[in-house]
N, C-alpha and C positions, 0 to 999 in steps of 0.2 A: 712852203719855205719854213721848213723848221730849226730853231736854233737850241743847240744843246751845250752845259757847260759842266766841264770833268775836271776833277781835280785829280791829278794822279802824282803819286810820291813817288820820284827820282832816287832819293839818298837819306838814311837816316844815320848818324856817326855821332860818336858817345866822344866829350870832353874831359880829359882832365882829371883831378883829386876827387871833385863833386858829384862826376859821371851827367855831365851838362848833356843833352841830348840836342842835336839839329836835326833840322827837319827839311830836307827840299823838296820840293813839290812842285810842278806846272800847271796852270788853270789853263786851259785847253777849251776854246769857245768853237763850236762848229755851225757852218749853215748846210742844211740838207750832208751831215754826214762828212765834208769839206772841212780842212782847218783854215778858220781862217783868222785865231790870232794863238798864242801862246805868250803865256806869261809866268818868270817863273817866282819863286819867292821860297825866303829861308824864315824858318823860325827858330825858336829855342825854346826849351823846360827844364827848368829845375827842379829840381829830388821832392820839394812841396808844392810844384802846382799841380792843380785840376787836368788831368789828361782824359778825362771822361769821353769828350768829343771829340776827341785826334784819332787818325786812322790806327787801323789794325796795328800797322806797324810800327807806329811810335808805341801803343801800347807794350807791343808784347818784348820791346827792347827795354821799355824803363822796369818793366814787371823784373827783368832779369839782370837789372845792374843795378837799379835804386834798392837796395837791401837796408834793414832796416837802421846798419851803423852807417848806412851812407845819409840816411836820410836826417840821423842826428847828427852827424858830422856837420850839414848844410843848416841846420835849423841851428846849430851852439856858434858857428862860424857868422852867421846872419846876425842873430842875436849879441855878439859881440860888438858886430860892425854897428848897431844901433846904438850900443850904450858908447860906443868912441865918440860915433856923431853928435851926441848930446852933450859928454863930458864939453869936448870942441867948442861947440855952440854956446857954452855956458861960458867959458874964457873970457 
């Protein structure tokens, strides 16, 4: 009785100003070969996180939409939102 667990990516679709990337995938549990659960799940990346461990295919989408004024674009947009929070916070 052997059990095996797959992750296999369903859909990968690009968001917005930022080029947000989703991720869907199904974790696929098997006994002897047999499915016998599926599960599915989404995630998300933006323009500066670590995509180092994500499949091929998140890769080779952000390599080709995250360019490099996208990625300031996300990083000046971020960086603003922190100093509003603060300015706010300090009220």
């Amino acid at each position: 009785m052997a059990i095996t667990k797959e992750n296999k990516t369903i859909q990968v679709d690009v968001y917005g100003e930022y080029k947000i990337i989703q991720h869907a995938y199904d974790v696929i549990i098997k006994e002897d070969n047999d499915v016998i659960s599926t599960t599915r799940y989404r995630t998300s990346f933006h323009p500066t996180d670590d995509i180092s461990n994500q499949p091929d295919e998140v890769k080779e989408v952000a390599n080709a939409v995250w360019t490099d004024e996208i990625k300031k674009k996300w990083s000046d947009m971020m960086k603003a939102q922190e100093e509003e929070n603060k300015r706010l916070r300090e009220l």
